[in-house]
C-alpha positions as a Markdown table, in Angstrom:
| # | Residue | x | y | z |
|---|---|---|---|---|
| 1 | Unk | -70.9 | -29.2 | -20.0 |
| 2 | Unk | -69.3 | -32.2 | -21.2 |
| 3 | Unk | -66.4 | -32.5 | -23.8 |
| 4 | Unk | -64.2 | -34.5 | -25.1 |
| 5 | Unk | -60.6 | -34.8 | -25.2 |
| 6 | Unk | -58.7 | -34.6 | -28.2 |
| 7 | Unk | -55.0 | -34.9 | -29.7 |
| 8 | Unk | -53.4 | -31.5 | -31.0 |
| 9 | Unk | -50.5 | -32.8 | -32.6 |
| 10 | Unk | -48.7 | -34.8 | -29.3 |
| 11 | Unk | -50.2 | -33.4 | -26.5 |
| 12 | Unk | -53.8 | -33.6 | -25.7 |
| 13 | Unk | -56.4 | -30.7 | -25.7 |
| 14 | Unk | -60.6 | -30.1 | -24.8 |
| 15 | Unk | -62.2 | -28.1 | -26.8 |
| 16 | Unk | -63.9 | -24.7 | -25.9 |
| 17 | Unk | -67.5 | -24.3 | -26.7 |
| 18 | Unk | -68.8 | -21.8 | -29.2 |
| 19 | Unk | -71.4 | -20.3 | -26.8 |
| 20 | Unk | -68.9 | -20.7 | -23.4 |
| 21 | Unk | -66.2 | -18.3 | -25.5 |
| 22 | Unk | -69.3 | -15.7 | -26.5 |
| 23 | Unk | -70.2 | -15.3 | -23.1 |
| 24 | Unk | -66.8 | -15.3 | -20.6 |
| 25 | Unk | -65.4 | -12.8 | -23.6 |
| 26 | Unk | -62.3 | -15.1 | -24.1 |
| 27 | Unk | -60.2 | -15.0 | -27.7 |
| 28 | Unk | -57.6 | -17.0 | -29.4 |
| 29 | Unk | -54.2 | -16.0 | -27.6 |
| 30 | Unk | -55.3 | -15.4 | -24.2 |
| 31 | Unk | -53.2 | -16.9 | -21.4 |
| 32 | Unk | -55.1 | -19.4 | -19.4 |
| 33 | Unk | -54.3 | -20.4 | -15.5 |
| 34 | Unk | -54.7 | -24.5 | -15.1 |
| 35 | Unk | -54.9 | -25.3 | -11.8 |
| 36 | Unk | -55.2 | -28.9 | -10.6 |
| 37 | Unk | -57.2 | -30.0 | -7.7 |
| 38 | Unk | -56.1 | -33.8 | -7.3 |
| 39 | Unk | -57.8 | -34.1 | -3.9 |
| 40 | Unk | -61.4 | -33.6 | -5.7 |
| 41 | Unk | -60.0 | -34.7 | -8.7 |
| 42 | Unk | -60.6 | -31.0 | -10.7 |
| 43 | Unk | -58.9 | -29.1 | -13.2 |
| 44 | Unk | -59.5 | -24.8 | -12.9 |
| 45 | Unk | -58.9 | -22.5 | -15.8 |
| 46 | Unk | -58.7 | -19.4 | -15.2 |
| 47 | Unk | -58.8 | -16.9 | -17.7 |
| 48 | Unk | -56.6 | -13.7 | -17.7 |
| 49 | Unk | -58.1 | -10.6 | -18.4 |
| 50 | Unk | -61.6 | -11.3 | -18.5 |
| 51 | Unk | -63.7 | -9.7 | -16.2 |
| 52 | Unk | -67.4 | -10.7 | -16.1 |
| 53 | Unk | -70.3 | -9.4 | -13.4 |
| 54 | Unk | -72.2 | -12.2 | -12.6 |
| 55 | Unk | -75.7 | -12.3 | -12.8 |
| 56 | Unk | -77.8 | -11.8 | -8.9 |
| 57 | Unk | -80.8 | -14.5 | -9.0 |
| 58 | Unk | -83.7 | -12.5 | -8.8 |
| 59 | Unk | -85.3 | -13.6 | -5.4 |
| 60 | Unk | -82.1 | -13.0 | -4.0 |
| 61 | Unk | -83.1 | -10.2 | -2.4 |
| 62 | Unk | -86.4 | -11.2 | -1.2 |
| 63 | Unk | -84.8 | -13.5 | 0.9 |
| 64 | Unk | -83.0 | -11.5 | 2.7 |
C-alpha cells in the first residue's frame, strides 16, 4: 500500500488507511514503535497492544 506523506503542522506524517486500522484493531492514542532500517532502507511500526492471529494459507498443510 502506497501513501503519501503529508505536513501536520511542522513535522511530517503518512496517513493510516481506513481498512488497515479496521483490521490490525489500532485506535487514536495508541503508542506506536518506529523502527528504522537504513541498511534496506525501511521504516517498522509496531503497534502496542494489538494482538492479531494471522491467517494459515489453506494448502499449508497439504504441503507438509
Amino acid at each position: 500500500m502506497k501513501q503519501k506523506v503529508i505536513r501536520v503542522g511542522n513535522s511530517l506524517g503518512v496517513t493510516i488507511p481506513a481498512d488497515f486500522i479496521k483490521n490490525v484493531g489500532i485506535k487514536a492514542g495508541d503508542e506506536v514503535e518506529v523502527k528504522k532500517n537504513m541498511d534496506k532502507n525501511r521504516i517498522v511500526y509496531k503497534f502496542s497492544g494489538v494482538h492479531q492471529q494471522l491467517p494459515i494459507a489453506g494448502n499449508f498443510l497439504k504441503r507438509r
